[in-house]
C-alpha atoms as one frame of an Amber mdcrd trajectory, in Angstrom:
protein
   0.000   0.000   0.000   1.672   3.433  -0.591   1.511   6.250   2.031   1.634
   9.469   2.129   3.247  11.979   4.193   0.936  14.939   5.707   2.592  17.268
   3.604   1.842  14.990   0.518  -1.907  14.313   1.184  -2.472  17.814   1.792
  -1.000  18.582  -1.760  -2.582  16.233  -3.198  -6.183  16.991  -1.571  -5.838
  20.613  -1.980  -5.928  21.001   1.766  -3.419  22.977   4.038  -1.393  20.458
   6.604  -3.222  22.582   9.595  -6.568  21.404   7.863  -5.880  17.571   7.941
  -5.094  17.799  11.763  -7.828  19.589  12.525  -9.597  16.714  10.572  -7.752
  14.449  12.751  -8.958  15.883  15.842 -12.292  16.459  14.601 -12.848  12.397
  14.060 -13.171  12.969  10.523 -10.014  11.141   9.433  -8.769   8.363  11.858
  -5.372   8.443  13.027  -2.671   7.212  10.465  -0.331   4.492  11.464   3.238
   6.406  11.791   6.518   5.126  10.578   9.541   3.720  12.477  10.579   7.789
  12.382   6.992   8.925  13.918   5.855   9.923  10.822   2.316  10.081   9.774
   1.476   7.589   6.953  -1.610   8.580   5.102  -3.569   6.073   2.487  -5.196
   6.817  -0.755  -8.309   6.303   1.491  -7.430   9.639   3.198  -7.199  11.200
   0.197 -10.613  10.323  -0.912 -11.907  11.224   2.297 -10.344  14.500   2.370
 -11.424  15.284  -1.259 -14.783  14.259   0.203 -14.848  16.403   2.690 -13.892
  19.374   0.721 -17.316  18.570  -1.736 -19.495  18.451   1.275 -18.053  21.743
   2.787 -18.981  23.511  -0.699 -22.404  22.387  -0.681 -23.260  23.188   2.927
 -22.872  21.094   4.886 -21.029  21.845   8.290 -18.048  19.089   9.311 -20.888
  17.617  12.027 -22.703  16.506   8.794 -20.078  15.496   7.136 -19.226  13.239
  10.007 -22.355  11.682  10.316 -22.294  10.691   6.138 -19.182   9.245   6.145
 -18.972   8.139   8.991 -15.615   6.473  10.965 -13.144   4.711   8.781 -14.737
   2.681   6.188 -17.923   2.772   6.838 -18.710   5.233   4.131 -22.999   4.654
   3.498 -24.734   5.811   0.398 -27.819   5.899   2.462 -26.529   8.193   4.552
 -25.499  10.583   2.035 -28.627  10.721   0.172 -30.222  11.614   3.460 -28.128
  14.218   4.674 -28.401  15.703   0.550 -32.208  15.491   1.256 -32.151  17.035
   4.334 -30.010  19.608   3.363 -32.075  20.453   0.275 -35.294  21.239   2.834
 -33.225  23.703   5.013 -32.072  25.476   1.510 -35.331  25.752   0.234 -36.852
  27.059   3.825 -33.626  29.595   3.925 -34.390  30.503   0.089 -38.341  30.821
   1.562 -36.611  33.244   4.658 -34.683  35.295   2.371 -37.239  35.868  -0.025
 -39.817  37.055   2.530 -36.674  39.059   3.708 -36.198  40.553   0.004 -40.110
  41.697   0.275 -39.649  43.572   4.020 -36.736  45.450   2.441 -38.321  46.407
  -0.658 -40.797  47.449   1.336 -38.761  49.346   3.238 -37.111  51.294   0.491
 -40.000  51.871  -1.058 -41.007  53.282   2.333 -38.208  55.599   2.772 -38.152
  56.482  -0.860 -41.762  58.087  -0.584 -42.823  58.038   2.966 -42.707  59.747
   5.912 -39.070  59.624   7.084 -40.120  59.255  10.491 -41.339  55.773   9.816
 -38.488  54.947   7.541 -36.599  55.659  10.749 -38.258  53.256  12.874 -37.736
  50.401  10.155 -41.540  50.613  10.645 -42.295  47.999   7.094 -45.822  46.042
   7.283 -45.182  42.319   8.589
């Protein structure tokens, strides 16, 4: 099997070495197997997982959820990443449903303190 230093998996995951400890500590990657020297040995495994992990983090989802997904060591589940993808598509659409009533209280506010009375553009005084 051929391992990789810390240095090398971060390079080759596109990570920074601070980011794969923190991984470490986080549970997210186990704890490599070090050489003779002390040396961290890292597997192609890592690599995936850290590549993996990077993917997640762009679509949302906060290193707890990654964690559940994937899960320790192995024990990677495509069950549990198509629910965690379908959970985290109903919390986007409620925050899209937030921010668009959001939009509509500060349109309505601008519209407000465009052509109203400044004293209720002052109080942030918009309709509910």
């Amino acid at each position: 099997m051929e391992s990789l230093t810390i240095g090398e998996i971060a390079r080759t995951a596109g990570v920074k070495v601070e980011t794969v400890r923190y991984y470490e500590r986080r549970g997210l990657i186990d704890d490599p197997p070090r050489s003779a020297a002390g040396y961290r040995q890292y597997s192609p495994a890592d690599v995936w997982r850290l590549r993996f992990i990077g993917r997640a983090k762009r679509l949302g989802f906060t290193l707890g959820e990654i964690s559940e997904m994937i899960g320790p060591g192995e024990r990677q589940s495509a069950a549990a990443v198509l629910d965690a993808a379908q959970a985290k598509l109903v919390a986007v659409d409620e925050r899209q449903r937030e921010l668009a009533e959001v939009r509509r209280r500060l349109q309505q506010l601008i519209e407000l303190c465009e052509d109203g009375d400044p004293s209720e553009c002052l109080a942030l005084d918009v309709v509910n």
